[in-house]
C-alpha positions as CSV (number, residue, x, y, z in Angstrom):
1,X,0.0,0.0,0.0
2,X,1.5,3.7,-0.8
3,X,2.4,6.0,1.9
4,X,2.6,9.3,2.3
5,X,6.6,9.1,1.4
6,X,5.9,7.8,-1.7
7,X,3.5,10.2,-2.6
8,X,5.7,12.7,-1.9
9,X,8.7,11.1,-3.9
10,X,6.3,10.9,-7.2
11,X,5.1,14.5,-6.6
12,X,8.9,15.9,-6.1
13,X,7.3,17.8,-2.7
14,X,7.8,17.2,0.9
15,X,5.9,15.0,3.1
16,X,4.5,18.1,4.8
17,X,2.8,19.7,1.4
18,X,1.1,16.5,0.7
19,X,0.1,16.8,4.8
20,X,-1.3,20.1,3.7
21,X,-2.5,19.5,0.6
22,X,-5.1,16.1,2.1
23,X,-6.0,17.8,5.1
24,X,-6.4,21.4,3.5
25,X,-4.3,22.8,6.4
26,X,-2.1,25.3,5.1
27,X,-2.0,27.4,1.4
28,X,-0.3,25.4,-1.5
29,X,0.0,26.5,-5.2
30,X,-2.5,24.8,-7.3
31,X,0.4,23.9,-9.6
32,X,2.3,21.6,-6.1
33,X,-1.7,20.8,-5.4
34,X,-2.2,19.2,-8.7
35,X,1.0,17.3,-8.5
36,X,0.3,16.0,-4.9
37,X,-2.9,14.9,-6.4
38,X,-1.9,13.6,-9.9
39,X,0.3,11.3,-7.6
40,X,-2.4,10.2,-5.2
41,X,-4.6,9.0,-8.2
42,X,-1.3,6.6,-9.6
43,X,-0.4,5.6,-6.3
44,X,-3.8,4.4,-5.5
45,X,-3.0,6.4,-2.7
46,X,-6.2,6.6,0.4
47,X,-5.4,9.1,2.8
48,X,-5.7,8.6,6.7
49,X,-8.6,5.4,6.5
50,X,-6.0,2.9,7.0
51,X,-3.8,5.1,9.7
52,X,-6.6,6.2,11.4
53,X,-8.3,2.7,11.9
54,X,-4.4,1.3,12.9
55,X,-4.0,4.4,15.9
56,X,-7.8,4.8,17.0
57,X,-8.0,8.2,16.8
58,X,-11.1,9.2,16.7
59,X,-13.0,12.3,16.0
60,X,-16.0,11.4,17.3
61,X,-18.1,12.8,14.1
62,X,-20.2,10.7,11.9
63,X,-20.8,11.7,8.1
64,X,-24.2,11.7,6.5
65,X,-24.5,11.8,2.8
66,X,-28.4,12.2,1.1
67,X,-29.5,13.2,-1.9
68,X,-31.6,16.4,-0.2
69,X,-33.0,16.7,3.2
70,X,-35.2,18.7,2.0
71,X,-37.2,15.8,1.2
72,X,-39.2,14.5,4.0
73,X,-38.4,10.8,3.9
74,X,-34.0,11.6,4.2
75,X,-35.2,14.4,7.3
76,X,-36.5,11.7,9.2
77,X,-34.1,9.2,8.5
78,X,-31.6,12.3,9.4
79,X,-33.4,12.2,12.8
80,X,-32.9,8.4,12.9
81,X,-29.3,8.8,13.0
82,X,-28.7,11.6,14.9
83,X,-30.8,10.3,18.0
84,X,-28.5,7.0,17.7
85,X,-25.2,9.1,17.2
86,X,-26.2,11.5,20.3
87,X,-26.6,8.7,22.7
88,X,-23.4,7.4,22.2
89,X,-21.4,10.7,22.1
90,X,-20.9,11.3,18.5
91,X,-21.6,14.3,16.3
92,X,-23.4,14.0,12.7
93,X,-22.1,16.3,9.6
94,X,-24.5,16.3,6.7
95,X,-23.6,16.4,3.4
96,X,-26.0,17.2,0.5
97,X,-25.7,15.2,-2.9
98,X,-28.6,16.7,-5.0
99,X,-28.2,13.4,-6.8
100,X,-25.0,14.3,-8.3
101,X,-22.4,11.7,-8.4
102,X,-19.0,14.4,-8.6
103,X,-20.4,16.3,-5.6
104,X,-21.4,12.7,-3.9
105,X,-17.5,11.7,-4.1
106,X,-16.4,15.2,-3.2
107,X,-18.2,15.1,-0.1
108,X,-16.9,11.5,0.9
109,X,-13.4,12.8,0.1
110,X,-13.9,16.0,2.5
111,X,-15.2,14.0,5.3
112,X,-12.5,11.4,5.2
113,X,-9.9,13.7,5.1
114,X,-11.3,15.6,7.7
115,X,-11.1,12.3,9.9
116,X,-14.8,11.8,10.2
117,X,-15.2,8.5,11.9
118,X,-17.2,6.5,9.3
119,X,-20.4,7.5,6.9
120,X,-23.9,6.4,6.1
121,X,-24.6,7.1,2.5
122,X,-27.4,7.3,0.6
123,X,-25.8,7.3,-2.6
124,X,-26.9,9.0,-5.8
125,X,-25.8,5.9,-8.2
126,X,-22.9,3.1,-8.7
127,X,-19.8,3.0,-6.6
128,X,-16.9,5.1,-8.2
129,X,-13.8,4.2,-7.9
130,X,-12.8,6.4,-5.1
131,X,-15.7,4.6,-2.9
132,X,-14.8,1.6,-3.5
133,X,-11.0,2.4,-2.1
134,X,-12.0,3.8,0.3
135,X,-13.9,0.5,1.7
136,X,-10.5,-2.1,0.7
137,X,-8.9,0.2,3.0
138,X,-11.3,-0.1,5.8
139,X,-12.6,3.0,5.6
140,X,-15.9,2.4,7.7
141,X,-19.3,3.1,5.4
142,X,-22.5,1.9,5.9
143,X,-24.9,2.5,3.0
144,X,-28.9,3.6,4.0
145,X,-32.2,2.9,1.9
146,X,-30.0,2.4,-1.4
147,X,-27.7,-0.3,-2.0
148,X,-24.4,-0.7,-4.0
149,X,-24.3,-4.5,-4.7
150,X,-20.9,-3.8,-6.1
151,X,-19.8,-2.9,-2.8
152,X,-18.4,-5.0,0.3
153,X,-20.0,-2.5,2.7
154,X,-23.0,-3.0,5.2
155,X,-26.1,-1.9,4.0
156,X,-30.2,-1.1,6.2
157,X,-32.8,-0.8,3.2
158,X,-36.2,-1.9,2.2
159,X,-37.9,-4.6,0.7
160,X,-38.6,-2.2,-2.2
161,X,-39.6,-4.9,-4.6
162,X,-41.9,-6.6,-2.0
163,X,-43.3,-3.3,-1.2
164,X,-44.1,-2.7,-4.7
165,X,-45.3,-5.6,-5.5
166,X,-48.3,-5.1,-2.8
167,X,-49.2,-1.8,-4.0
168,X,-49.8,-2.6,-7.1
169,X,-51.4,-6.1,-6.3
170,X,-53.9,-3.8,-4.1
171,X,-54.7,-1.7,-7.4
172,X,-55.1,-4.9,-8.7
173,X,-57.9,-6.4,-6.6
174,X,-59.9,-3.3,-6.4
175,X,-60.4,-3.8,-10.5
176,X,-57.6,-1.9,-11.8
177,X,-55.9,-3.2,-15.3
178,X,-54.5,-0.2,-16.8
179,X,-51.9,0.9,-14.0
180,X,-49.2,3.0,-14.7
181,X,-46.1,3.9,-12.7
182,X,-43.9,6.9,-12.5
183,X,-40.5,5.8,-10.9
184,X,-37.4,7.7,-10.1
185,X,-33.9,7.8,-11.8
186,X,-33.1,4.2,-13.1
187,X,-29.3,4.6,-11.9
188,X,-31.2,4.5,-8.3
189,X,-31.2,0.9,-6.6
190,X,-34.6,1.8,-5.2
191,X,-36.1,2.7,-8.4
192,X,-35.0,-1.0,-10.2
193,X,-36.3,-2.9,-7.1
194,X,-39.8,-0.7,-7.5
195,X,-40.1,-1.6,-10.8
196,X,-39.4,-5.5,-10.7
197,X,-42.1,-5.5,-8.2
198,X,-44.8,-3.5,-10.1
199,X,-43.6,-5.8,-13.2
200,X,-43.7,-9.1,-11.1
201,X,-47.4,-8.1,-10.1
202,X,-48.6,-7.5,-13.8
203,X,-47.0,-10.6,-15.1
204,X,-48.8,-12.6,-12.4
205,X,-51.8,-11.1,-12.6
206,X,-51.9,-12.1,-16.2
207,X,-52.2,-8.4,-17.1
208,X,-49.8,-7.5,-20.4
209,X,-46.8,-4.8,-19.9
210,X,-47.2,-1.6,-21.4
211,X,-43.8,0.3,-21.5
212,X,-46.0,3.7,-22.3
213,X,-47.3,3.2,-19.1
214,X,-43.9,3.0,-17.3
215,X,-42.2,6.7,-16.9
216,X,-39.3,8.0,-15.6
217,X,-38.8,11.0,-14.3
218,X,-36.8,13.3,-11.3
219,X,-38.1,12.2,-8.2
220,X,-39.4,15.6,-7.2
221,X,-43.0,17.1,-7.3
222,X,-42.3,18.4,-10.7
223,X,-40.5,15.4,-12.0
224,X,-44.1,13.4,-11.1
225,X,-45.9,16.5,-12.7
226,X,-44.5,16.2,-15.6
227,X,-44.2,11.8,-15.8
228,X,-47.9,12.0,-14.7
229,X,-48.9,14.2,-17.8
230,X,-47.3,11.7,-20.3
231,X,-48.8,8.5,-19.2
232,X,-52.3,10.5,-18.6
233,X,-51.9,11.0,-22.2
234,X,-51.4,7.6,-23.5
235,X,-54.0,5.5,-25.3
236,X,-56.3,3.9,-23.8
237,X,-55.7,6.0,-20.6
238,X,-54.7,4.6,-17.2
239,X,-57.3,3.9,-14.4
240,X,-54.5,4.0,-11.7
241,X,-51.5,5.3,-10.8
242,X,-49.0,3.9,-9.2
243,X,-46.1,6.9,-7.9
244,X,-42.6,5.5,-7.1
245,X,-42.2,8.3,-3.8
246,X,-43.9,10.7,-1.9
247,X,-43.2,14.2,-3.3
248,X,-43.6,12.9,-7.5
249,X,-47.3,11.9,-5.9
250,X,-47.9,15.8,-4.9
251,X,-47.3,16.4,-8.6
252,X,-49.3,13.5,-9.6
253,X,-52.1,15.0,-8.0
254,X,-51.5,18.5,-9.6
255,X,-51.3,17.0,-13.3
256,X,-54.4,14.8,-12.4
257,X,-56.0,17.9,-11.7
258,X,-55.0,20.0,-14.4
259,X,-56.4,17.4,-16.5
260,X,-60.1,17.4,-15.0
261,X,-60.0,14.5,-13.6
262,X,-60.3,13.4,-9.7
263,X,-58.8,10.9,-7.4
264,X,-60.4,8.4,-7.3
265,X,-63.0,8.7,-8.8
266,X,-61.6,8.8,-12.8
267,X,-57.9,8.1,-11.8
268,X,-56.9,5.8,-8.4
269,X,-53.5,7.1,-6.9
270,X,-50.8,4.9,-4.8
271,X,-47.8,6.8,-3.4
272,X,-44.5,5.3,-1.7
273,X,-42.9,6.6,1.3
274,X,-46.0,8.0,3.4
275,X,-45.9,11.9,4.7
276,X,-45.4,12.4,8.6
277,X,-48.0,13.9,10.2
278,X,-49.3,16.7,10.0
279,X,-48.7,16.7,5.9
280,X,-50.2,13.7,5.4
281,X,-54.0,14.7,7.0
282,X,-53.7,17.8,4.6
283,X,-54.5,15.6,1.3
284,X,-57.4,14.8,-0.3
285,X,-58.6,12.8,-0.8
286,X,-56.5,11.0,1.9
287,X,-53.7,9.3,-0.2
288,X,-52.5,5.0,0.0
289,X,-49.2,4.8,0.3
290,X,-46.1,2.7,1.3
291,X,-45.4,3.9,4.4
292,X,-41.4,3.1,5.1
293,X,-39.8,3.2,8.3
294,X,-37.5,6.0,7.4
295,X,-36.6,6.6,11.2
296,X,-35.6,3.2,11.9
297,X,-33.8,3.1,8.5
298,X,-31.5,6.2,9.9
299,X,-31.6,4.2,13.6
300,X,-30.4,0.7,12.1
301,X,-27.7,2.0,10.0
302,X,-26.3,4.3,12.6
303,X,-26.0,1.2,15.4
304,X,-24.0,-0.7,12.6
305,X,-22.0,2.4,12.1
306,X,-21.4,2.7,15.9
307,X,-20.8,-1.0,16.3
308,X,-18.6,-1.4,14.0
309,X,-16.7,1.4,15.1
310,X,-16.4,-0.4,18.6
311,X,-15.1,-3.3,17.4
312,X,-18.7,-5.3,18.0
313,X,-20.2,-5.3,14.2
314,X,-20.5,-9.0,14.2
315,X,-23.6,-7.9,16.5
316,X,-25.8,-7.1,13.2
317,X,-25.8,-9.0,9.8
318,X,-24.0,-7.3,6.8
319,X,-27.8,-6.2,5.7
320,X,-30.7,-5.5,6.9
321,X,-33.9,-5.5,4.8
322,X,-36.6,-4.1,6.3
323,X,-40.4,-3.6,5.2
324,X,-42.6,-1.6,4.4
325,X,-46.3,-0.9,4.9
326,X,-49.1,-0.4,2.7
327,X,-51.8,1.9,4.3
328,X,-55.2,1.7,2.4
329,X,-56.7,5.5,2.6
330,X,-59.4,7.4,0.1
331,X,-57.0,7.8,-3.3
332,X,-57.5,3.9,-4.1
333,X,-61.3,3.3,-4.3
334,X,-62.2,0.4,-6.6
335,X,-62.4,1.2,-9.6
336,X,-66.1,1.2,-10.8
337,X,-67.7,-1.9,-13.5
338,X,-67.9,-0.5,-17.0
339,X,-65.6,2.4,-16.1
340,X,-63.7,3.3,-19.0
341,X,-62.3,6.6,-18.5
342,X,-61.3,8.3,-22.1
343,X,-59.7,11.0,-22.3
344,X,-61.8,14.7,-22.1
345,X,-61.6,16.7,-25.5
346,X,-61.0,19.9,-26.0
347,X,-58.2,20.2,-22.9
348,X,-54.4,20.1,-23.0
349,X,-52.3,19.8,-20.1
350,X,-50.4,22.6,-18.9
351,X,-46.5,22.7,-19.5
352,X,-45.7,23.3,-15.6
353,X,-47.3,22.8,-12.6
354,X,-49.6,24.9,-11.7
355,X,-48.3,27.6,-8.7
């Protein structure tokens, strides 16, 4: 494994600028910056994991990577972690994504340099390179909600397919055959596992895939504005709609709207991820949804973080898949007997959400 001396020998700079250069301690010229770095990258060169791990220093911060805490569901899992972190003397720093895979590596570089005592990531897509030295070297990571099968790391998710799977199988029984889905970004572990279980109940239910009835989009209220608009368009029409999160639902609801239809009455609507309380009383018509256990999500994967920092990991299996839980509300009424809902003349839909 390189050291610090040999990164210094292949840069032509002292062992103190490449000190100063990971650990951001002191000014260097971006010219000796670029060559301390240029020489990390061919030395396959991992700064501090290894070291730190070997002299148990410890900083007593954890790292928390999401994609937006904005978004309800990563705020509670947030509060997941934190509560576990607290009560065994640690300190969370959170890093923002916004689904970006650069600025997803740049903030696992600046918390391991910083000697941040392991992370829980929710990544934004597949393991780069840098991840993936980071965990050979011991670098302690525990991935939340999304996995990275390619990686050797711990992981606390949900049965996504399974969860899936009973959503749609719910639409199913209440007389539904014409079900789209609006999912997330496909480079998104969650989003693959949603979508084998919406296919898997189809195909058993005997009902015949229709890929115009499968769209992509951000997972954002405007991404499901805008998804929700293109299958609402699509011939013969669906009778439900099966959202792949909680805030492309809100724009579900919008673009339903702006269509003149209602829920449920000429469109059923399933959401994943459930809102907390208060928000989810302010809908109506009250909305089904997957209701995931986004605090014990952040709890679980903080106690294998904290285990495993102690030395006791073997405590908790490498993963830990927990479920989900459909809640039957208002947005999912059966769908009425000789119901065909054709699309109203005379009306486009808007280009944007409505304000």
């Amino acid at each position: 494994m390189a050291t610090v001396h040999d990164v210094a020998r292949r840069a032509g700079v002292s062992t103190s600028t490449v000190s100063h250069v990971v650990n951001e301690t002191r000014f260097v010229s971006d010219d000796l910056r670029q060559r301390v770095l240029q020489a990390m990258r061919e030395l396959d060169y991992t700064p501090n994991a290894a070291a730190r791990m070997l002299t148990l220093k410890r900083s007593h911060m954890l790292g928390l990577i999401v994609s937006d805490i904005r978004n309800p569901f990563f705020a509670s899992v947030a509060r997941g972690v934190e509560d576990v972190a607290q009560e065994n003397g640690y300190t969370v720093v959170l890093c923002n994504s916004d689904e970006n895979a650069d600025r997803e590596a740049a903030c696992l570089n600046a918390l391991e340099t910083r000697a941040i005592d392991g992370v829980l990531l929710a990544s934004a897509g597949a393991a780069d390179e840098h991840l993936a030295r980071l965990v050979r070297a011991g670098y302690p990571i525990v991935l939340v909600d999304r996995d990275l099968p390619e990686l050797d790391a711990p992981a606390v998710l949900l049965d996504n397919e399974g969860a899936a799977y009973g959503a749609v199988s719910h639409l199913i029984s209440a007389g539904h055959r014409r079900i789209a889905m609006l999912t997330g970004r496909a480079s998104i572990s969650t989003t693959t596992e949603r979508i084998a279980g919406y296919r898997r109940a189809l195909l058993e239910a005997g009902i015949e895939l229709d890929d115009c009835l499968l769209e992509p989009g951000s997972s954002t209220a405007e991404g499901g504005f805008a998804a929700a608009n293109l299958v609402l368009d699509v011939e013969p029409p669906p009778s439900a709609i099966f959202s792949g999160n909680n805030l492309m639902s809100i724009g579900a609801l919008q673009a339903i709207a702006s269509h003149g239809l209602s829920v449920p009455e000429d469109v059923a609507l399933v959401g994943f991820d459930d809102f907390p309380y208060p928000w989810s009383d302010a809908f109506r018509p009250h909305l089904t949804t997957v209701a995931q256990p986004t605090y014990e999500l952040g709890r679980r994967a903080a106690e294998v973080l904290v285990d495993r920092l102690r030395g006791t990991g073997s405590k908790h299996p490498a993963r830990v898949i927990l479920k989900g839980k459909l809640l039957v509300r208002e947005s999912s009424a059966a769908r009425p007997i000789g119901n065909h809902r054709v699309a109203k003349p005379g009306r486009r839909p808007p280009r944007r959400a409505p304000a």
